[in-house]
C-alpha positions in Angstrom: -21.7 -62.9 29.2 -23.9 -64.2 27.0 -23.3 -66.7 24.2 -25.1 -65.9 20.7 -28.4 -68.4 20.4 -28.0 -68.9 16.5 -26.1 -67.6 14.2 -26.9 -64.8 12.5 -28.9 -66.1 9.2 -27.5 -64.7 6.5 -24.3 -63.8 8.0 -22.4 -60.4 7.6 -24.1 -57.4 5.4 -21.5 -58.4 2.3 -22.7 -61.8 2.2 -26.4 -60.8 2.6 -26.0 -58.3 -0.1 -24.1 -61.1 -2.3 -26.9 -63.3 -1.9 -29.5 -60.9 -3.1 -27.5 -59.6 -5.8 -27.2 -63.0 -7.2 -31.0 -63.9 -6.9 -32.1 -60.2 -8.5 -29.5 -60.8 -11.2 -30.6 -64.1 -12.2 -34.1 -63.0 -12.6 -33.5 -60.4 -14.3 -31.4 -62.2 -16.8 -33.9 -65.1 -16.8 -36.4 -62.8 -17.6 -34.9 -60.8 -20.3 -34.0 -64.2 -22.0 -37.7 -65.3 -21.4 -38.9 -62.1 -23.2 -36.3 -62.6 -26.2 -37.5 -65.4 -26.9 -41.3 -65.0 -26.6 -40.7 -61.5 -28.7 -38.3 -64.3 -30.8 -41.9 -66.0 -31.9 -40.8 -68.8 -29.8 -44.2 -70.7 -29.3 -45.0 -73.9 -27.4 -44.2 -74.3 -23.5 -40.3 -74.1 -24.3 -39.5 -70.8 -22.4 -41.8 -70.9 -20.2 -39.6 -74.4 -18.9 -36.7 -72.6 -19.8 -37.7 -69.9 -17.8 -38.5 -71.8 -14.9 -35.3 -73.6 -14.9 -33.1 -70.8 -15.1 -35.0 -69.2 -12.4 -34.6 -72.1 -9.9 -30.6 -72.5 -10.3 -30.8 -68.2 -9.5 -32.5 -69.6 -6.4 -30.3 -72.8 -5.8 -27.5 -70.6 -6.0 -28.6 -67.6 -3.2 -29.4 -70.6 -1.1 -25.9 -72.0 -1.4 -24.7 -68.4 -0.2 -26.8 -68.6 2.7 -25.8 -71.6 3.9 -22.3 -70.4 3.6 -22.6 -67.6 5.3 -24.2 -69.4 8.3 -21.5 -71.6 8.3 -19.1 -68.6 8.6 -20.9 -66.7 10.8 -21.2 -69.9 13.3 -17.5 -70.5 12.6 -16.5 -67.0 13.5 -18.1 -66.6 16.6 -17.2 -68.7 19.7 -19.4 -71.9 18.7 -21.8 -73.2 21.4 -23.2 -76.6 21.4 -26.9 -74.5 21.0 -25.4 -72.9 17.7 -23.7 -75.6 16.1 -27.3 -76.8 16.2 -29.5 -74.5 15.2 -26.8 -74.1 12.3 -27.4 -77.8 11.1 -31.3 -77.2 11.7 -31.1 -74.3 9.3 -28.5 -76.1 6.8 -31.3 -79.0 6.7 -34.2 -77.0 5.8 -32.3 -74.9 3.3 -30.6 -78.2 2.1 -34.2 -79.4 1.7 -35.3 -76.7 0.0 -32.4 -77.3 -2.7 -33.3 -80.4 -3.3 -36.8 -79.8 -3.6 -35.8 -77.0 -6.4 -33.4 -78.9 -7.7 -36.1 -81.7 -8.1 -38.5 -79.3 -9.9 -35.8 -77.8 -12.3 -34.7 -81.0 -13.6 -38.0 -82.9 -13.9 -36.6 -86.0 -12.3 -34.9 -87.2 -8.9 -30.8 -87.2 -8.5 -30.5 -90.8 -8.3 -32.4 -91.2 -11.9 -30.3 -91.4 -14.9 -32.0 -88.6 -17.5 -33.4 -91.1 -20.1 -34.8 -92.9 -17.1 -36.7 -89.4 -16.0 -40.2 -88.7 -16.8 -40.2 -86.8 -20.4 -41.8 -83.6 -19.3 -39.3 -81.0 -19.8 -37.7 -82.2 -23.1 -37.2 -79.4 -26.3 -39.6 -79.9 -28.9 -38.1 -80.0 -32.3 -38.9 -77.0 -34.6 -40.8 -77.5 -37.4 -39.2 -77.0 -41.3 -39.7 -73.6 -42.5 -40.7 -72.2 -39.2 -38.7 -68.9 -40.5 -36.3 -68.8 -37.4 
């Protein structure tokens, strides 16, 4: 009998299917917001960053089903030595790649206060009289 390697990435069909329902849906939302706007007369680099942002947590948030699904899928199975590892290798690169999005999104690093952060992402104000 052999033991399973690694667990399944992804884990069962619901949770795959979870994951890519909640990174299609938060596309699509972010880009019908980005296209409201631009069709708003928004100008500037505003929802473009906006855009961006909400497009990231859409991401951040189909990685954090992942891992959770891994976890469960490692969990439900008889755990081995070899897949409690492999797990931790995969929850380390996907934990990297949150941060790493989590890094762009917000413009700054998690241990930086905001008004520390570089001002790079920061709203514009609108001009008077604008007409919006």
């Amino acid at each position: 009998m052999n033991a399973p390697i690694a667990p399944r990435s992804g884990g069962s069909g619901i949770q795959t299917a979870a994951t890519i329902a909640v990174i299609v849906i938060g596309a699509v939302s972010s880009t019908v917001a980005y296209l409201r706007s631009r069709l708003a007369g928004e100008g500037g680099d505003e929802p473009y960053h906006e855009y961006r942002a909400s497009l990231g947590r859409s991401i951040l948030l189909g990685l954090e089903f992942l891992v959770a699904a891994d976890i469960i899928a490692t969990v439900a199975i008889e755990p081995t030595l070899r897949s409690v590892v492999v797990l931790g290798g995969i929850v380390l690169i996907r934990t990297f790649l949150s941060f790493a999005l989590e890094v762009e999104i917000e413009g700054r690093w998690p241990w930086q206060n905001a008004r520390d952060a570089p001002k790079t992402h920061q709203k514009k104000p609108r001009p008077e009289g604008d007409g919006a």
